[in-house]
BABALO-583744 format. One line per field, with one value per residue: x, y, z of N, C-alpha, C, CB in turn; residue number from 1; residue in three letters. Coordinates in Angstrom, 2 decimals. Glycine has a CB too. Layout:
% residues N
n.c1 <- X:...
n.c2 <- Y:...
n.c3 <- Z:...
ca.c1 <- X:...
ca.c2 <- Y:...
ca.c3 <- Z:...
c.c1 <- X:...
c.c2 <- Y:...
c.c3 <- Z:...
cb.c1 <- X:...
cb.c2 <- Y:...
cb.c3 <- Z:...
num <- NUM:...
residuo <- ALA:...
//
This chain:
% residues 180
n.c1 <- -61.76:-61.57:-59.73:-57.51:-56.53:-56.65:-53.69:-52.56:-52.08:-50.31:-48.62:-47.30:-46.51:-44.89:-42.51:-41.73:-40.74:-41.16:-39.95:-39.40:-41.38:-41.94:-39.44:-39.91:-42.48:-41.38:-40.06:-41.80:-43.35:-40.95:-40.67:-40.32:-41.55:-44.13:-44.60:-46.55:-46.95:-48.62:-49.70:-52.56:-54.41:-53.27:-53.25:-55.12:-54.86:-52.54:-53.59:-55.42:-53.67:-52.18:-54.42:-55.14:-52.95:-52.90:-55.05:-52.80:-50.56:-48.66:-46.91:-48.51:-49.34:-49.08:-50.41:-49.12:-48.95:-50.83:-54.11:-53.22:-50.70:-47.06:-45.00:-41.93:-42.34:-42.87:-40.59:-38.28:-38.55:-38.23:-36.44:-33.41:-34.83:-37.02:-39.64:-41.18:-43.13:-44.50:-46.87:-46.51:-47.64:-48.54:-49.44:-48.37:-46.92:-44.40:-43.57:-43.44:-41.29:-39.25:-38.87:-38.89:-36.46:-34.99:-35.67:-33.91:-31.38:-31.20:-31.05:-33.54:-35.42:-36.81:-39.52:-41.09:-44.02:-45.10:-45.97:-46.14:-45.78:-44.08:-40.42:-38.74:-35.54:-35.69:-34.48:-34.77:-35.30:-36.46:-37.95:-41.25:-42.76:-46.24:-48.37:-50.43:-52.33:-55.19:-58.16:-59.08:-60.16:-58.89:-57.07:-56.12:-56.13:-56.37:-54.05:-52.10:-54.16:-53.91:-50.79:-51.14:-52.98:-51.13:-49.09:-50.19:-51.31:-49.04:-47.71:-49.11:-49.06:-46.56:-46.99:-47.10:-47.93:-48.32:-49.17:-51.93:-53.12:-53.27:-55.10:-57.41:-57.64:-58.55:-61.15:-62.22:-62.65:-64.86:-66.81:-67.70:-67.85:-70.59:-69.91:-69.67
n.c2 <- -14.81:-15.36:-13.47:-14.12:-16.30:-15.81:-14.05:-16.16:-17.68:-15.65:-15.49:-18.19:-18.91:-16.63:-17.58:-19.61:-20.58:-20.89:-21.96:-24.20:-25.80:-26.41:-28.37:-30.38:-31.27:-32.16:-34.15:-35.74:-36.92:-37.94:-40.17:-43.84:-45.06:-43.52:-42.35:-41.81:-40.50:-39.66:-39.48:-39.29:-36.18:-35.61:-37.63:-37.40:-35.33:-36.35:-38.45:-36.84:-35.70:-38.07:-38.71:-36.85:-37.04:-39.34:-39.84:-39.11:-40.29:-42.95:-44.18:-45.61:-44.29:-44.16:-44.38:-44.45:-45.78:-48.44:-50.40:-52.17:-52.58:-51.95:-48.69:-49.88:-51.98:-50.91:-49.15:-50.78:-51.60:-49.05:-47.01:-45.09:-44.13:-43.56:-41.77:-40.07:-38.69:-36.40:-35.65:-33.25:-32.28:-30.04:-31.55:-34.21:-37.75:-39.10:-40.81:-40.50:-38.85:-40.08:-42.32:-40.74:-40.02:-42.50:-43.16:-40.84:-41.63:-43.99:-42.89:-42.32:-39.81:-37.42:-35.20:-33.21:-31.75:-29.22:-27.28:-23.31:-23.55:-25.68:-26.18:-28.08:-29.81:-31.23:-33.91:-33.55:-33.64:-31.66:-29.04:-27.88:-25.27:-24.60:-21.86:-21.66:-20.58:-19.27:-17.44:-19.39:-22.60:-24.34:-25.22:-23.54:-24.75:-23.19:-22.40:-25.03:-26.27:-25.25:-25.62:-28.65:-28.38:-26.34:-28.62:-30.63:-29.75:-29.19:-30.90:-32.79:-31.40:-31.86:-34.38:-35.29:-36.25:-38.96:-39.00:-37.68:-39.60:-41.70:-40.81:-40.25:-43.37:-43.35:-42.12:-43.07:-45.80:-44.75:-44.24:-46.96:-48.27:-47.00:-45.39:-43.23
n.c3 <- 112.49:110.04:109.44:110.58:109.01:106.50:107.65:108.67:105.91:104.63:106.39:106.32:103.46:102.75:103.48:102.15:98.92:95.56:94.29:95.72:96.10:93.85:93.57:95.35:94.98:91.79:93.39:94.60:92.18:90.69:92.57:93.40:95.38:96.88:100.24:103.16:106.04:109.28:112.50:115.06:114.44:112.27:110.70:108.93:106.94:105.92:104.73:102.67:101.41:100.03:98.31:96.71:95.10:94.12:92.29:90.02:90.26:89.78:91.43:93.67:96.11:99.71:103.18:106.10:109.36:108.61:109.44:112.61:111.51:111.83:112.46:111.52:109.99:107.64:108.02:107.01:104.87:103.16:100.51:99.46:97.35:97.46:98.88:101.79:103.33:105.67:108.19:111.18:112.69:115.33:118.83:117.51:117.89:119.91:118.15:115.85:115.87:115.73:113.92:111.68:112.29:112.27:109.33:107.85:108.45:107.40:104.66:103.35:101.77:103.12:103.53:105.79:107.11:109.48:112.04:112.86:115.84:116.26:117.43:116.58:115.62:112.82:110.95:108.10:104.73:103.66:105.55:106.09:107.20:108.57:109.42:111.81:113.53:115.75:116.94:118.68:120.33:118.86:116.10:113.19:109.84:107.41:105.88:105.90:104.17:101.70:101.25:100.49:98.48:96.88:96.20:95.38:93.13:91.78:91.12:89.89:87.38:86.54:86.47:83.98:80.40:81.35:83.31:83.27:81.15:83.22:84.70:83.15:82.96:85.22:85.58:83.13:84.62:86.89:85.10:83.83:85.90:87.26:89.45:90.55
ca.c1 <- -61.29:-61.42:-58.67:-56.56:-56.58:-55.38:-52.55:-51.81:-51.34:-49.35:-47.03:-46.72:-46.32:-43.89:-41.66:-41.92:-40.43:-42.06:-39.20:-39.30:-42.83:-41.69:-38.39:-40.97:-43.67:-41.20:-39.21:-43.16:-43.69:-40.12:-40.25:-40.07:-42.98:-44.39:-45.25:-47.44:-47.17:-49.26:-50.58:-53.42:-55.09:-51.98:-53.19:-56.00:-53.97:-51.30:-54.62:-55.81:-52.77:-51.96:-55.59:-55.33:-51.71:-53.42:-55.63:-52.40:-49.10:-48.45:-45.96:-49.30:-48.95:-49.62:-50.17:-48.72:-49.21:-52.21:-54.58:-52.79:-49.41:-46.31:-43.90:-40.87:-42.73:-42.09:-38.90:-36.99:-38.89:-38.07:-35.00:-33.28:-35.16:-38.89:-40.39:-41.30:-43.51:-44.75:-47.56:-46.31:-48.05:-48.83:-49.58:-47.83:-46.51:-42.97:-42.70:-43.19:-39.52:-37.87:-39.20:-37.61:-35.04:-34.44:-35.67:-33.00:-29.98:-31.08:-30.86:-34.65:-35.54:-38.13:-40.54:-41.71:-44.66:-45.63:-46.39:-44.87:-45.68:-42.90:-39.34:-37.57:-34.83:-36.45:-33.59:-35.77:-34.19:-37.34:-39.35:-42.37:-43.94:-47.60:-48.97:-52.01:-52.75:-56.44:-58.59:-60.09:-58.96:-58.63:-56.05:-56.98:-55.45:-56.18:-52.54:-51.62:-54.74:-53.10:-50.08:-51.24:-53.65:-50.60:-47.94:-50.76:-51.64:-47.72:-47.27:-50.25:-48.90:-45.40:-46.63:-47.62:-49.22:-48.71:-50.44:-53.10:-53.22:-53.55:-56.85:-58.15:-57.91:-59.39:-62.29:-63.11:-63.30:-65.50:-68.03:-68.05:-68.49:-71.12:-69.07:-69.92
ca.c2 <- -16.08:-15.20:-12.00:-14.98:-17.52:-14.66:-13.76:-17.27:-18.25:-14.76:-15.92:-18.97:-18.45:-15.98:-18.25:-20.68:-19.89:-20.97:-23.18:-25.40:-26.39:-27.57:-29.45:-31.22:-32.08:-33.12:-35.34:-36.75:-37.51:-39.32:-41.67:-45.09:-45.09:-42.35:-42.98:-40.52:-40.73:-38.68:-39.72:-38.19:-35.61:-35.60:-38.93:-37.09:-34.30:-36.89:-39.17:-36.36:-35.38:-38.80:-39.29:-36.17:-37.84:-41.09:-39.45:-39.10:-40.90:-44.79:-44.80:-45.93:-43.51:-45.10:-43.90:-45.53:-47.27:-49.36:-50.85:-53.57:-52.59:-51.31:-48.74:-50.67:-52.87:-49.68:-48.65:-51.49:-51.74:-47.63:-46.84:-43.62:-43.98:-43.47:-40.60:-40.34:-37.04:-36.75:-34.38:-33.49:-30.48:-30.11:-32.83:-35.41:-38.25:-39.50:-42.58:-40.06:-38.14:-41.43:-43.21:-40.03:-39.85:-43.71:-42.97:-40.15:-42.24:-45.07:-42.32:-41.92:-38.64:-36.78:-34.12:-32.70:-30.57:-29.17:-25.99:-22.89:-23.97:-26.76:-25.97:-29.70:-29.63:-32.59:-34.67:-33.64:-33.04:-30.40:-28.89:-26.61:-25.03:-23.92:-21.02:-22.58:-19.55:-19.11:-17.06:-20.22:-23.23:-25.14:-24.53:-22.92:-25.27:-23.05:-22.50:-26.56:-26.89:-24.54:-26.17:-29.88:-28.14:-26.57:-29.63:-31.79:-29.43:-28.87:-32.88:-32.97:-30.52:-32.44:-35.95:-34.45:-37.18:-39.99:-38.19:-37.54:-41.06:-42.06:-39.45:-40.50:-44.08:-43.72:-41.71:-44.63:-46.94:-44.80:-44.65:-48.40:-48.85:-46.45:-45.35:-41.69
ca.c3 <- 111.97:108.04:109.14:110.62:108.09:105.72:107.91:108.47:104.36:104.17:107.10:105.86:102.12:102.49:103.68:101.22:97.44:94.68:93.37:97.06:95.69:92.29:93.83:96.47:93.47:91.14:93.89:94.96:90.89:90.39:93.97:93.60:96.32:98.03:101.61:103.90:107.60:110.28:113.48:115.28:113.58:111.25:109.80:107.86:106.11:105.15:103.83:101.77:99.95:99.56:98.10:95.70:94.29:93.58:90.78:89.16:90.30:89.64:92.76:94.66:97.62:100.90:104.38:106.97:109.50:108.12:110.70:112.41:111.05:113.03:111.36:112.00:109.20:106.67:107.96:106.87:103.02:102.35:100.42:98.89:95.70:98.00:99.57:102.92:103.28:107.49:108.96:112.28:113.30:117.34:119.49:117.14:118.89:119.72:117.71:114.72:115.62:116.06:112.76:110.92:112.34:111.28:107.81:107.65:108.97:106.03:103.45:102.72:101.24:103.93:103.26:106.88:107.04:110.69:112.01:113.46:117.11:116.64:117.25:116.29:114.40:112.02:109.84:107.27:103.35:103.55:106.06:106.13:108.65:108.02:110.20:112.41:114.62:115.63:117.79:119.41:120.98:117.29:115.21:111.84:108.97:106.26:105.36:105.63:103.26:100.81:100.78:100.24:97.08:95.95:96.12:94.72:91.69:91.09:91.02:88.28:86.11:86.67:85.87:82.10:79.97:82.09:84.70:82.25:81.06:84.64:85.51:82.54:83.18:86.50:84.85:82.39:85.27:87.38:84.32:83.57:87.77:87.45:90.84:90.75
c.c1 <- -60.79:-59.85:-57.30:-56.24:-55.89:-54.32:-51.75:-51.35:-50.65:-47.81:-46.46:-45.91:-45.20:-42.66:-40.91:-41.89:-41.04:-41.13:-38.79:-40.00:-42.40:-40.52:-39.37:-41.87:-42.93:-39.94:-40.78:-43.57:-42.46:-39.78:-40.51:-41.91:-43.03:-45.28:-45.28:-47.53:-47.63:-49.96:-51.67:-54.06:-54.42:-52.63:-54.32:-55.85:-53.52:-52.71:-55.18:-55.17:-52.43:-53.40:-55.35:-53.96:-52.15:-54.33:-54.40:-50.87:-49.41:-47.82:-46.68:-49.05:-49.56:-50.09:-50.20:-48.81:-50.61:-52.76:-53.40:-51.08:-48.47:-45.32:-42.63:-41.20:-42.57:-41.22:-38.02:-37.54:-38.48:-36.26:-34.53:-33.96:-37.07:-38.74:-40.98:-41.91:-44.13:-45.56:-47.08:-46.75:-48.67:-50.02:-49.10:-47.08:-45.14:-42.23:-42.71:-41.31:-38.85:-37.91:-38.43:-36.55:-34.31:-34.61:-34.30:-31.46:-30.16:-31.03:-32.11:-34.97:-37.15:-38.32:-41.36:-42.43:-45.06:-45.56:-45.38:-44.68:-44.00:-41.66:-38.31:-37.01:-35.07:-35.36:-34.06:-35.18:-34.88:-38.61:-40.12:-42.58:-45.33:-47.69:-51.04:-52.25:-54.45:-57.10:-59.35:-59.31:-58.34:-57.85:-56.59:-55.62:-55.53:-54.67:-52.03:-52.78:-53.97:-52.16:-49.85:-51.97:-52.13:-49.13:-48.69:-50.81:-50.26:-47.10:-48.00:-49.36:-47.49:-45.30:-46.66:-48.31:-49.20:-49.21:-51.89:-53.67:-53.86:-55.34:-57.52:-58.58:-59.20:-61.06:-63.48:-63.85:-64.69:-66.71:-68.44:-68.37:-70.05:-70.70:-69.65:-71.27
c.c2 <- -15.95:-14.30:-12.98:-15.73:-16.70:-14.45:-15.18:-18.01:-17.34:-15.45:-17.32:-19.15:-18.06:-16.45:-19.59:-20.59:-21.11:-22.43:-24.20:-25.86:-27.17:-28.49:-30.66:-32.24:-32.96:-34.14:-36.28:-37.65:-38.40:-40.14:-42.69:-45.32:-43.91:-42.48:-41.55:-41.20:-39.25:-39.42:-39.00:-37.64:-35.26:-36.49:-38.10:-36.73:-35.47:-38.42:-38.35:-35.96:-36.77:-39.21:-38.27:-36.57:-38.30:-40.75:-39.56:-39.24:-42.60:-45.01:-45.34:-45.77:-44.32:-44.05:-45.28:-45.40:-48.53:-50.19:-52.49:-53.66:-51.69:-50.21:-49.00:-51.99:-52.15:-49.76:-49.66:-52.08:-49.94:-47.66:-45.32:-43.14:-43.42:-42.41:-40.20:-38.63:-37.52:-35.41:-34.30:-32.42:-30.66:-31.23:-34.12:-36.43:-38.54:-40.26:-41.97:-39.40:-39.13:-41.77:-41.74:-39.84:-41.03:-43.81:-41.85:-41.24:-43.47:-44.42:-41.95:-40.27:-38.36:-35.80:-33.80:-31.56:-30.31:-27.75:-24.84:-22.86:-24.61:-26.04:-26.95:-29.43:-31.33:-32.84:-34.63:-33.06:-31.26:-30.20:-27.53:-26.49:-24.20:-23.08:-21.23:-21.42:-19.36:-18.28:-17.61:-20.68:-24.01:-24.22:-24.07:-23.64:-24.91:-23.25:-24.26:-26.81:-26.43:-25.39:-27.39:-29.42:-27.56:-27.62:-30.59:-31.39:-29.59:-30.40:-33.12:-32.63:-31.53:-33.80:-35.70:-35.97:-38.42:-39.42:-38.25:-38.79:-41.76:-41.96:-40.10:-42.07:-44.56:-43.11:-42.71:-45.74:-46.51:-44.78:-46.07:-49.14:-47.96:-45.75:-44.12:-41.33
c.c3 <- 110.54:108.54:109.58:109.95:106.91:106.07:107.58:107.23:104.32:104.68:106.81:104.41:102.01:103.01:103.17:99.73:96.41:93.98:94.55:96.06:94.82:92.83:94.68:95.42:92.70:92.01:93.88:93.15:90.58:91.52:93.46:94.55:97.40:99.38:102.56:105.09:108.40:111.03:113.98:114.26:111.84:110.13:108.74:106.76:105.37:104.35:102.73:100.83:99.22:98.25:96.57:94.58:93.72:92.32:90.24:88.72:90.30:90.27:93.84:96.08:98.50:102.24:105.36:108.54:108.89:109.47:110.63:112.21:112.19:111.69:110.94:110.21:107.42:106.46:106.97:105.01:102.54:102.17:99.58:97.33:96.05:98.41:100.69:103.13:105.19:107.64:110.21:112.95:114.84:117.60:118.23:118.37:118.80:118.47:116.32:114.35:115.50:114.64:111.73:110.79:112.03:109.63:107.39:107.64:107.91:104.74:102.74:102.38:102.40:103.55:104.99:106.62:108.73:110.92:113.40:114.88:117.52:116.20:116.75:115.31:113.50:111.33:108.61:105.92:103.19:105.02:106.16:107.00:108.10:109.63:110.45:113.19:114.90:116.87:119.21:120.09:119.54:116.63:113.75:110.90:107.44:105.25:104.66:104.17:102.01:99.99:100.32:98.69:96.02:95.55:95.03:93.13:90.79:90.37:90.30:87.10:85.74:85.72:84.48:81.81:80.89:83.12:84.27:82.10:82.32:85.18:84.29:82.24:84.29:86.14:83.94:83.55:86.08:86.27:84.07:84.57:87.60:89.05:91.15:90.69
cb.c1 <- -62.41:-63.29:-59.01:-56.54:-58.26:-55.55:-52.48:-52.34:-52.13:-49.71:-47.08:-47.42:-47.09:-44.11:-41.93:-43.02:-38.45:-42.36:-37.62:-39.92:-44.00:-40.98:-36.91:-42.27:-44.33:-40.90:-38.16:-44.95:-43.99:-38.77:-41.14:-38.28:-43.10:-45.05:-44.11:-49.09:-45.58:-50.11:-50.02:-52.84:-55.43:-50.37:-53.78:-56.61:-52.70:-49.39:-55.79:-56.33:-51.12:-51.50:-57.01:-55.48:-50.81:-54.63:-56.42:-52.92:-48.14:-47.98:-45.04:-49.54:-49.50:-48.23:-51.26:-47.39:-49.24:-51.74:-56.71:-53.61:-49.42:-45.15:-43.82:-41.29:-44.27:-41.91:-38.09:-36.68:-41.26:-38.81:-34.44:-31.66:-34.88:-39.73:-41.10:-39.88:-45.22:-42.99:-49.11:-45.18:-49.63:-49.65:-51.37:-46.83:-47.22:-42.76:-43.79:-44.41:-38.68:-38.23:-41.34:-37.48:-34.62:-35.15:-37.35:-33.19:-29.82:-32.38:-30.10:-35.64:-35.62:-38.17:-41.82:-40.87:-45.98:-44.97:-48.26:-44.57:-46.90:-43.03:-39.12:-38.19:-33.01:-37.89:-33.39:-37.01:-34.56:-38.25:-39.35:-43.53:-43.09:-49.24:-48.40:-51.96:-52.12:-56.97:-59.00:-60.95:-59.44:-60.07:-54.83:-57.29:-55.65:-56.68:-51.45:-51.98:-56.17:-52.38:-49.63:-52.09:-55.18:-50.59:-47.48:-52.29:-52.29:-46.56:-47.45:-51.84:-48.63:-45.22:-47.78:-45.73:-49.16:-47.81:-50.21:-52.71:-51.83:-52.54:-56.81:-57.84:-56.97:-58.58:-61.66:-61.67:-62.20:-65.23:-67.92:-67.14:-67.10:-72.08:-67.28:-69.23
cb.c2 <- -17.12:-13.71:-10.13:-15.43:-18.25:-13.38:-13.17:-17.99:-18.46:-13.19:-15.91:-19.59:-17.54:-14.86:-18.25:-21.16:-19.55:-19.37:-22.60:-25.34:-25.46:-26.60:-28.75:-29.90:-30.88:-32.54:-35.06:-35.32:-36.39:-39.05:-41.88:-45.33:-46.62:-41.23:-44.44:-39.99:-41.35:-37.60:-39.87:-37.27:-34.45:-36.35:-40.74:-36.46:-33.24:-37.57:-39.65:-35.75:-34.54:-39.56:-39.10:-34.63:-38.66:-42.17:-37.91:-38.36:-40.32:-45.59:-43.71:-47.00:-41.91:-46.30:-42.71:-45.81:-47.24:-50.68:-51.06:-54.17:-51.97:-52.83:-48.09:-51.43:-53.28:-48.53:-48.75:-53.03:-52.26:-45.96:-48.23:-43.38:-46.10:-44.49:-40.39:-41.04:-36.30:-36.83:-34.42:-33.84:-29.50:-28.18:-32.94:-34.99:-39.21:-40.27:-44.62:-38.97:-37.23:-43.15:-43.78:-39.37:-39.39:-44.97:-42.25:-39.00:-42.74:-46.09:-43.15:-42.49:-38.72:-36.55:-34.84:-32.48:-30.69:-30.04:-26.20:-21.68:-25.09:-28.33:-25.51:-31.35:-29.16:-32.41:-36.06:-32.94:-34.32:-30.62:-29.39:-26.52:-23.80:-25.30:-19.57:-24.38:-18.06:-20.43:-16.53:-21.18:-24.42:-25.47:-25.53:-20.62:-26.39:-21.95:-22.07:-27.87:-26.66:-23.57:-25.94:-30.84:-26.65:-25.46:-30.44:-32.14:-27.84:-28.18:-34.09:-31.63:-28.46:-32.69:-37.27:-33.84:-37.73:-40.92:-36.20:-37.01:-41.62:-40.93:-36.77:-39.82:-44.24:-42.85:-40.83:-45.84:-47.61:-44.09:-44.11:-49.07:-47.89:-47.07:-45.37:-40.84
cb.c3 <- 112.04:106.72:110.51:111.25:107.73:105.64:109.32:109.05:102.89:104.83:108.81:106.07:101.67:102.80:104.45:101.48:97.13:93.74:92.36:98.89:95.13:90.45:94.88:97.49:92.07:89.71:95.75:95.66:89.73:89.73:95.52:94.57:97.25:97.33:102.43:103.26:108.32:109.75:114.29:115.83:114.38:111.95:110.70:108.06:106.90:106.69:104.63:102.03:100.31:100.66:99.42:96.23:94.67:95.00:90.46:88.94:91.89:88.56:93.49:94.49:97.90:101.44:104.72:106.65:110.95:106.74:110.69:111.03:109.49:114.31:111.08:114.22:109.80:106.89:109.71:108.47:102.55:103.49:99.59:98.80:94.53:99.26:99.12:103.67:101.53:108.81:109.10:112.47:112.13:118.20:120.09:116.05:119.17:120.75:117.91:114.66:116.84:117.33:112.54:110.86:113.58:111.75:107.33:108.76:110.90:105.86:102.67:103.54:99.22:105.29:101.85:107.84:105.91:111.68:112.29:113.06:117.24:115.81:118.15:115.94:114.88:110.95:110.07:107.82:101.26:101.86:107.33:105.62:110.17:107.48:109.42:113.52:114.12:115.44:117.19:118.81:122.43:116.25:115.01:111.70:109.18:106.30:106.98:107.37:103.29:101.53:101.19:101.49:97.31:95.77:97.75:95.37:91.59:92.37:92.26:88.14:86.41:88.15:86.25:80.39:78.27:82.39:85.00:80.85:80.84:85.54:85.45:81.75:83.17:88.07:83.99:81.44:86.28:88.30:83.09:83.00:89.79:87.04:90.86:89.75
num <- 1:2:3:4:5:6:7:8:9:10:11:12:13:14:15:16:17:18:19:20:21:22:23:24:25:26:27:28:29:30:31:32:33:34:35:36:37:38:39:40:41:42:43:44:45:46:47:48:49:50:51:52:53:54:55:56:57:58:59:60:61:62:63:64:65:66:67:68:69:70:71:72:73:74:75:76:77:78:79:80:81:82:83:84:85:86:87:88:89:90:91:92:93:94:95:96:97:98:99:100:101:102:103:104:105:106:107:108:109:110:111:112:113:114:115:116:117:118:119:120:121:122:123:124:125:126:127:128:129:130:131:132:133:134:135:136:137:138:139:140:141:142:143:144:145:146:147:148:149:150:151:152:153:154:155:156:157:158:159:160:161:162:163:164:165:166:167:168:169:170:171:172:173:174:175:176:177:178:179:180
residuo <- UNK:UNK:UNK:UNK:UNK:UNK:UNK:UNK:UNK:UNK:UNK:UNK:UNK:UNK:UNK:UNK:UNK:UNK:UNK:UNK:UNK:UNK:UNK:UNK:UNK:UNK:UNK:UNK:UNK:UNK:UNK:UNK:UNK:UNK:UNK:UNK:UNK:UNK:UNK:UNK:UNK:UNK:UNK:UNK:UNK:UNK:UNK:UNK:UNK:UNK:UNK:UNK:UNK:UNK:UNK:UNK:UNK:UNK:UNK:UNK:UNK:UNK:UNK:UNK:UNK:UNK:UNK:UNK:UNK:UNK:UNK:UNK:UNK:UNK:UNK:UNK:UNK:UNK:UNK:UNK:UNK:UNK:UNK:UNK:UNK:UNK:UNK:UNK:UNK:UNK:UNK:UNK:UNK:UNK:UNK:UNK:UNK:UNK:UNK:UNK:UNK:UNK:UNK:UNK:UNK:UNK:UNK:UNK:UNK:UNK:UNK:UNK:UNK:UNK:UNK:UNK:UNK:UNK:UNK:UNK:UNK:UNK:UNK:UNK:UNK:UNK:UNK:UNK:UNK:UNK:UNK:UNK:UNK:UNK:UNK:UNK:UNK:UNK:UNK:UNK:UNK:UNK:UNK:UNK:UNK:UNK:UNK:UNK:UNK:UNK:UNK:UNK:UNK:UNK:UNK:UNK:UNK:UNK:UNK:UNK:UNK:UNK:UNK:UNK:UNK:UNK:UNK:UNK:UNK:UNK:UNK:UNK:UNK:UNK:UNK:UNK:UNK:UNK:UNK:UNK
//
């Protein structure tokens, strides 16, 4: 498992240059609003990067759909100035290819991450593929973790003091909640 999880950040990595990362980070730090979609097991990933942002972007990342909500209720509030990042890594569902492919055709800026199972040619301005390979039946998501730690760290370093400002707001509050 460990000897796969190594291969799988090599094979992914090495397919992935150093100056994607920073164009990706600093599009996620100047959006308008940055919106995270993943269904399925997708929805987690695209909750945790969104989660590690939120320390330190003011575009108040989302993930979408929200209980209750349709994304048809999205689609038609995103515009070329937002962000539209998508987990789609195996077993995603349909209504994820469609909803990109309508965010594409309105001009939204997509970020596709999914893995090298999937062959779709995604409408996507960017897409990744992470290397999930595993000896089991579960896919091994070291790689995807990787790349959400380093999009998130690159989008820190990016925001500079208002980033700072930000983390250190949220810091004050959790001391005066006693939250932590």
């Amino acid at each position: 498992h460990i000897r796969q999880a190594h291969d799988n950040l090599a094979n992914t990595f090495n397919h992935i240059p150093a100056e994607l990362i920073d164009t990706i980070a600093q599009a996620m730090v100047g959006a308008r609003r940055l919106v995270f979609l993943g269904q399925r097991q997708n929805r987690n990933f695209a909750a945790y990067l969104r989660w590690q942002l939120l320390q330190v972007l003011d575009n108040q990342p989302v993930v979408i759909p929200g209980p209750g909500e349709t994304l048809a209720e999205y689609g038609a509030q995103l515009g070329s100035e937002d962000l539209l990042v998508v987990f789609a890594l195996r077993r995603s569902v349909p209504a994820v290819a469609r909803f990109v492919a309508q965010a594409h055709r309105a001009g939204v800026p997509v970020l596709c991450i999914t893995d090298h199972f999937d062959k779709s040619a995604w409408p996507a301005r960017w897409l990744l593929r992470c290397h999930t390979q595993a000896p089991g039946p579960l896919d091994n998501h070291v790689a995807l973790m990787m790349l959400c730690h380093l999009l998130a760290t690159r989008a820190m370093e990016l925001a500079g003091q208002a980033g700072r400002r930000r983390m250190a707001a949220i810091e004050s509050g959790h001391e005066a909640l006693d939250e932590l």
